[in-house]
N, CA, C and O of each residue as an XYZ file, in Angstrom:
352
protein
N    -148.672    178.977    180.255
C    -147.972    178.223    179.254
C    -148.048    178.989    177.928
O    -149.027    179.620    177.529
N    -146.513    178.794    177.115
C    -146.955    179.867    175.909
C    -146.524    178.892    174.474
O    -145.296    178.826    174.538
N    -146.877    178.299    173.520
C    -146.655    177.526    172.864
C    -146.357    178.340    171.359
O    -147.325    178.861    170.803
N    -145.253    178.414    170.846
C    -145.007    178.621    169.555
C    -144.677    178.062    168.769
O    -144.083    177.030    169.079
N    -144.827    178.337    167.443
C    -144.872    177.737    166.165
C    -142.964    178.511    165.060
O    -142.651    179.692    164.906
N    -142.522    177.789    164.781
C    -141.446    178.491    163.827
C    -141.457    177.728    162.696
O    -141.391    176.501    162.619
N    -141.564    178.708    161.638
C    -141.342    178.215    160.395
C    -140.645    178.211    159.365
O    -141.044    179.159    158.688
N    -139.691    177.607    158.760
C    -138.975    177.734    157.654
C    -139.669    178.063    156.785
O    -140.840    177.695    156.683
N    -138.853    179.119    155.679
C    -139.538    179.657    154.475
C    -138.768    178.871    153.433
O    -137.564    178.614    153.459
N    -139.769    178.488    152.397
C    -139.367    178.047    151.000
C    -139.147    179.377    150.250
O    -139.241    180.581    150.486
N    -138.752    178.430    149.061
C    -138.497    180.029    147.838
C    -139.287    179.532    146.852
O    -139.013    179.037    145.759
N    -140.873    179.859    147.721
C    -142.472    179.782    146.706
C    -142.783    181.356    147.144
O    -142.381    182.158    147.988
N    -143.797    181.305    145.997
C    -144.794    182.805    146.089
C    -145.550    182.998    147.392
O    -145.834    184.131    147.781
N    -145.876    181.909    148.071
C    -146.679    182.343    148.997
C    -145.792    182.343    150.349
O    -146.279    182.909    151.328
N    -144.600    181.780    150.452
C    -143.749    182.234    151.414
C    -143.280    183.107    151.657
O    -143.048    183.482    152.807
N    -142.889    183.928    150.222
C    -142.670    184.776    150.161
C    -143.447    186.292    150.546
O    -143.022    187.352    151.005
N    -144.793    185.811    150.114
C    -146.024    186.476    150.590
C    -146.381    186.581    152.101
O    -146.919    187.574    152.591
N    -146.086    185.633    152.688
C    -146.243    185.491    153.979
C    -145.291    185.968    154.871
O    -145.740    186.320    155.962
N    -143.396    186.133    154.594
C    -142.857    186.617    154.979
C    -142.747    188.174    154.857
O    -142.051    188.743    155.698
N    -143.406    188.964    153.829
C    -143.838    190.471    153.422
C    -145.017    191.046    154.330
O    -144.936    192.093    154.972
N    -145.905    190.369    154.294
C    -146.734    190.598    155.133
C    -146.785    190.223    157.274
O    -147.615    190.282    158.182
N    -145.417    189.886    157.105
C    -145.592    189.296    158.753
C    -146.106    190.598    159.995
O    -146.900    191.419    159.537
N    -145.847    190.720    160.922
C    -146.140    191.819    162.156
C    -145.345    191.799    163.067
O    -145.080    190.835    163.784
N    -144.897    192.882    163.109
C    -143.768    192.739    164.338
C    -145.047    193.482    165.744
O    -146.000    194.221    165.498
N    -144.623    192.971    167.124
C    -145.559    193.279    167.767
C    -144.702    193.603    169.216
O    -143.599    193.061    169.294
N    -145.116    194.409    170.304
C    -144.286    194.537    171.191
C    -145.089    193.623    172.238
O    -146.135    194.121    172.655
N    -144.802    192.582    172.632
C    -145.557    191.515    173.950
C    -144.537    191.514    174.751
O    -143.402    191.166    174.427
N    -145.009    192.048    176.242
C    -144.097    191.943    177.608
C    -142.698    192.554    176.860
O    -142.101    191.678    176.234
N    -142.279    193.446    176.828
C    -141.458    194.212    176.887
C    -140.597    193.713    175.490
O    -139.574    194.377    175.320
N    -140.807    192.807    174.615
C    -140.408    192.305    174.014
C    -140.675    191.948    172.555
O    -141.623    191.205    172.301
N    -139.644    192.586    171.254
C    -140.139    192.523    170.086
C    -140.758    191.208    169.530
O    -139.928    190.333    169.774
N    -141.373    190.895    169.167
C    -142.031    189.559    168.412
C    -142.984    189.903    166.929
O    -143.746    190.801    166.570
N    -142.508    188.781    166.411
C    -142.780    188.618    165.034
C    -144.274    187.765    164.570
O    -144.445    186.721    165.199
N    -144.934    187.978    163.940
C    -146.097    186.927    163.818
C    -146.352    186.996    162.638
O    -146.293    188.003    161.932
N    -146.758    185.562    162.233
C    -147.704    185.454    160.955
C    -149.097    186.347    160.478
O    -149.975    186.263    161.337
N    -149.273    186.727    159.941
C    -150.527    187.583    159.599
C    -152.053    186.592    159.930
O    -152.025    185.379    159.722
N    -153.046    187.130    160.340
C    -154.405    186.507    160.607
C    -154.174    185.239    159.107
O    -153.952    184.035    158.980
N    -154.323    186.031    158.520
C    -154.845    185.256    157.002
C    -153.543    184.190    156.610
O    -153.778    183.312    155.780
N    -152.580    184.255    157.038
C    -150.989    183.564    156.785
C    -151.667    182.133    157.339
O    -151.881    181.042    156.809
N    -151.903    182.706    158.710
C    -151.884    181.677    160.309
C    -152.995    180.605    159.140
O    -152.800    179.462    158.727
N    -154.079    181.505    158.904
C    -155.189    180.420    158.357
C    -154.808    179.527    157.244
O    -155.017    178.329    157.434
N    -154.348    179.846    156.246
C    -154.013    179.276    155.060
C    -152.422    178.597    154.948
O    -151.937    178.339    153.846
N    -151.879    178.412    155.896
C    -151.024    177.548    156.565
C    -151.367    176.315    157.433
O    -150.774    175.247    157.278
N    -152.313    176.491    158.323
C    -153.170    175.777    158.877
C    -154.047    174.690    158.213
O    -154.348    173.641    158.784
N    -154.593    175.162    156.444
C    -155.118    174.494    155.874
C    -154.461    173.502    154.985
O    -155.065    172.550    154.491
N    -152.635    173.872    154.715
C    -151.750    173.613    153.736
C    -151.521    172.334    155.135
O    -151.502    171.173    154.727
N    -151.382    172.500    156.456
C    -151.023    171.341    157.228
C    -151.966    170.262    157.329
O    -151.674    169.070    157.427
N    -153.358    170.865    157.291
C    -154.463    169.863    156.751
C    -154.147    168.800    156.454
O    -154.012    167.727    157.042
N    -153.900    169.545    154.409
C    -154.074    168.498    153.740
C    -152.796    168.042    153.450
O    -152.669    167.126    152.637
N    -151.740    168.587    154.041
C    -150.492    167.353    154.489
C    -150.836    166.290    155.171
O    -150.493    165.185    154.750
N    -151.566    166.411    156.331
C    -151.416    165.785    157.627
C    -153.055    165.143    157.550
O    -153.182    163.923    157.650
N    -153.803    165.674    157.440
C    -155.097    165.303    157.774
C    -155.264    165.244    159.259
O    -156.127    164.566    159.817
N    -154.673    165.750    159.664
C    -154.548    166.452    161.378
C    -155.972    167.002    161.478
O    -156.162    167.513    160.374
N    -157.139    167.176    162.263
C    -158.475    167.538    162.205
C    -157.981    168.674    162.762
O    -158.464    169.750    162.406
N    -157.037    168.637    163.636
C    -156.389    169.828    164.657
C    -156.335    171.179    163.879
O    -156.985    172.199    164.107
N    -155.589    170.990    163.097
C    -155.137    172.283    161.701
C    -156.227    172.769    161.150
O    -156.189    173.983    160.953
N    -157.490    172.047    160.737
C    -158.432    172.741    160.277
C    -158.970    173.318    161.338
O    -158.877    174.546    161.312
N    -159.740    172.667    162.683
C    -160.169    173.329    163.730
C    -159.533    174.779    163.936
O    -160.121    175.809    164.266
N    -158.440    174.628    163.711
C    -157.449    175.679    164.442
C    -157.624    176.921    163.130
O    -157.230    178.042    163.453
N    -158.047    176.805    162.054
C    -158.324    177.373    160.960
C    -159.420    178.178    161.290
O    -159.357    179.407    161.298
N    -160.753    177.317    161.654
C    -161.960    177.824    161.250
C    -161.865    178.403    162.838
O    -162.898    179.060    162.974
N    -161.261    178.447    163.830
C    -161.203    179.538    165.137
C    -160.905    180.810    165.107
O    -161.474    181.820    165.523
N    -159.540    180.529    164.335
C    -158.755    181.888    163.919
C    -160.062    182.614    162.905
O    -160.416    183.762    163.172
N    -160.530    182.077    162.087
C    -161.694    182.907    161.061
C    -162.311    183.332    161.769
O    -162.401    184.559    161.820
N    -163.109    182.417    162.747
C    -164.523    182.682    163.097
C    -164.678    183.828    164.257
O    -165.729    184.377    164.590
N    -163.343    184.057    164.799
C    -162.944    185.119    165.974
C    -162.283    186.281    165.412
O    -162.236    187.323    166.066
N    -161.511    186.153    163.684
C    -161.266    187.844    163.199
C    -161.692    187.750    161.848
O    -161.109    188.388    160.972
N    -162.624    187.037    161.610
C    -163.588    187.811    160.510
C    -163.841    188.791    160.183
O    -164.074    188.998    158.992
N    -163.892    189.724    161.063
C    -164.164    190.737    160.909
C    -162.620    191.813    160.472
O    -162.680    192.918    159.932
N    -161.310    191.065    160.909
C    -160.479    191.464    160.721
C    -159.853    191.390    159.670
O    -158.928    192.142    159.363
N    -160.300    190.441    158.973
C    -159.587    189.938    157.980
C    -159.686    190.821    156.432
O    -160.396    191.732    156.007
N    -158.617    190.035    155.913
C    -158.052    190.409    154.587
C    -158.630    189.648    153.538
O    -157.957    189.107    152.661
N    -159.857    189.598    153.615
C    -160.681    188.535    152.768
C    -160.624    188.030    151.348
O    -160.923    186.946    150.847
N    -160.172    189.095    150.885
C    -159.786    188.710    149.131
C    -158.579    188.620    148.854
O    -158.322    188.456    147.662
N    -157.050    188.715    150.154
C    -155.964    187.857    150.140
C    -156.599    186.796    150.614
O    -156.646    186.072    149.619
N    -157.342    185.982    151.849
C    -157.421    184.875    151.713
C    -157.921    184.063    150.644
O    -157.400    183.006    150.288
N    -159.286    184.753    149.973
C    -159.574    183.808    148.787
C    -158.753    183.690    147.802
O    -158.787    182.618    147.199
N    -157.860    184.660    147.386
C    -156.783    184.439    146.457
C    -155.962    183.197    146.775
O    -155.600    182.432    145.881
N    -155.666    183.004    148.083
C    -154.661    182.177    148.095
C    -155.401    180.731    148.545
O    -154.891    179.616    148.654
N    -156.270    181.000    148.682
C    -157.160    179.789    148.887
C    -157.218    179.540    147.028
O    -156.169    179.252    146.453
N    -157.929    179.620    146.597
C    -157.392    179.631    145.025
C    -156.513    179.111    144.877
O    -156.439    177.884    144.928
N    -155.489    179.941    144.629
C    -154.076    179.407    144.237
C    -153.524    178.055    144.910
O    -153.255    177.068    144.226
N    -153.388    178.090    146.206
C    -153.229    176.809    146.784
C    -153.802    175.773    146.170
O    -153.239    174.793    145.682
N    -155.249    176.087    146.220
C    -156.110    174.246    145.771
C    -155.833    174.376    144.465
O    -156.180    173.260    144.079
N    -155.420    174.993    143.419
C    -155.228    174.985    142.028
C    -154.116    174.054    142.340
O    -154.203    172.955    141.793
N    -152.904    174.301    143.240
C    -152.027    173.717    142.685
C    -151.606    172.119    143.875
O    -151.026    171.161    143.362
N    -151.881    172.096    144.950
C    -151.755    171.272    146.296
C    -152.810    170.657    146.475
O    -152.509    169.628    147.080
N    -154.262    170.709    146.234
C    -155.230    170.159    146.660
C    -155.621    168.789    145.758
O    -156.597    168.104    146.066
Protein backbone atom coordinates (compact mmCIF):
# COMPACT_ATOMS: atom_id res chain seq x y z
CA UNK A 1 0.00 0.00 0.00
CA UNK A 2 1.45 3.47 -0.89
CA UNK A 3 -0.30 6.52 0.69
CA UNK A 4 0.37 10.13 -0.48
CA UNK A 5 0.02 13.45 0.61
CA UNK A 6 -0.56 16.61 -2.12
CA UNK A 7 -0.35 19.95 -1.28
CA UNK A 8 -1.47 23.23 -2.43
CA UNK A 9 0.93 26.11 -2.15
CA UNK A 10 -0.06 29.53 -0.72
CA UNK A 11 1.73 32.77 -1.69
CA UNK A 12 3.50 32.80 2.05
CA UNK A 13 7.30 32.72 2.70
CA UNK A 14 7.35 29.42 3.86
CA UNK A 15 5.56 27.88 0.87
CA UNK A 16 7.47 29.34 -0.97
CA UNK A 17 10.44 27.99 0.95
CA UNK A 18 9.20 24.69 0.83
CA UNK A 19 8.48 24.62 -2.81
CA UNK A 20 12.53 25.79 -3.47
CA UNK A 21 13.73 23.36 -1.48
CA UNK A 22 11.55 20.20 -2.65
CA UNK A 23 13.52 16.74 -4.18
CA UNK A 24 12.93 15.26 -7.13
CA UNK A 25 13.73 11.47 -6.66
CA UNK A 26 13.76 8.50 -9.12
CA UNK A 27 11.30 5.55 -7.23
CA UNK A 28 10.48 2.41 -9.50
CA UNK A 29 11.36 3.78 -12.66
CA UNK A 30 9.62 6.86 -11.98
CA UNK A 31 10.25 10.71 -11.41
CA UNK A 32 8.76 11.86 -8.00
CA UNK A 33 8.76 14.93 -6.14
CA UNK A 34 8.98 15.23 -2.24
CA UNK A 35 8.83 17.58 0.49
CA UNK A 36 12.19 18.09 2.16
CA UNK A 37 12.89 16.09 5.73
CA UNK A 38 12.51 19.46 7.53
CA UNK A 39 9.29 20.73 5.13
CA UNK A 40 7.54 17.13 5.99
CA UNK A 41 8.24 18.14 9.84
CA UNK A 42 7.17 21.65 10.15
CA UNK A 43 4.06 21.03 8.11
CA UNK A 44 3.16 18.26 10.24
CA UNK A 45 3.37 20.64 13.20
CA UNK A 46 1.35 23.62 11.26
CA UNK A 47 -1.47 20.49 10.94
CA UNK A 48 -1.12 20.05 14.67
CA UNK A 49 -2.06 23.07 15.69
CA UNK A 50 -4.82 23.34 13.04
CA UNK A 51 -6.22 20.09 13.86
CA UNK A 52 -4.97 18.96 17.17
CA UNK A 53 -4.73 15.62 15.32
CA UNK A 54 -2.09 13.75 17.94
CA UNK A 55 -1.40 11.92 14.51
CA UNK A 56 0.60 15.06 12.94
CA UNK A 57 2.72 15.54 15.84
CA UNK A 58 3.54 11.73 16.23
CA UNK A 59 4.25 11.74 12.64
CA UNK A 60 6.63 14.83 13.36
CA UNK A 61 8.66 13.57 16.15
CA UNK A 62 9.26 10.00 13.80
CA UNK A 63 10.37 11.80 10.87
CA UNK A 64 13.02 13.74 13.52
CA UNK A 65 13.83 11.02 15.56
CA UNK A 66 14.83 8.64 12.39
CA UNK A 67 16.84 11.72 10.30
CA UNK A 68 18.27 13.68 12.89
CA UNK A 69 21.04 13.10 11.88
CA UNK A 70 20.01 14.26 8.46
CA UNK A 71 18.65 17.16 9.06
CA UNK A 72 18.85 20.84 8.32
CA UNK A 73 18.67 21.91 11.86
CA UNK A 74 18.94 25.65 11.85
CA UNK A 75 16.29 25.72 8.80
CA UNK A 76 14.12 23.86 11.10
CA UNK A 77 14.59 26.12 14.11
CA UNK A 78 14.20 29.10 11.98
CA UNK A 79 11.00 28.13 10.89
CA UNK A 80 9.95 26.73 13.98
CA UNK A 81 10.47 30.39 15.13
CA UNK A 82 8.86 32.05 12.62
CA UNK A 83 5.83 29.87 12.57
CA UNK A 84 5.05 30.11 16.47
CA UNK A 85 5.83 33.93 16.23
CA UNK A 86 3.15 34.19 13.98
CA UNK A 87 0.37 30.82 14.10
CA UNK A 88 0.94 29.55 17.49
Amino acid sequence: MLKLDFFLLKNDEFDKSRFQRRKTLNIFGQKMTFASLEDTILIKLLWYKDTKIEKHLIDAAFVYQIQKANLDKSYLLGWVENITLKTF
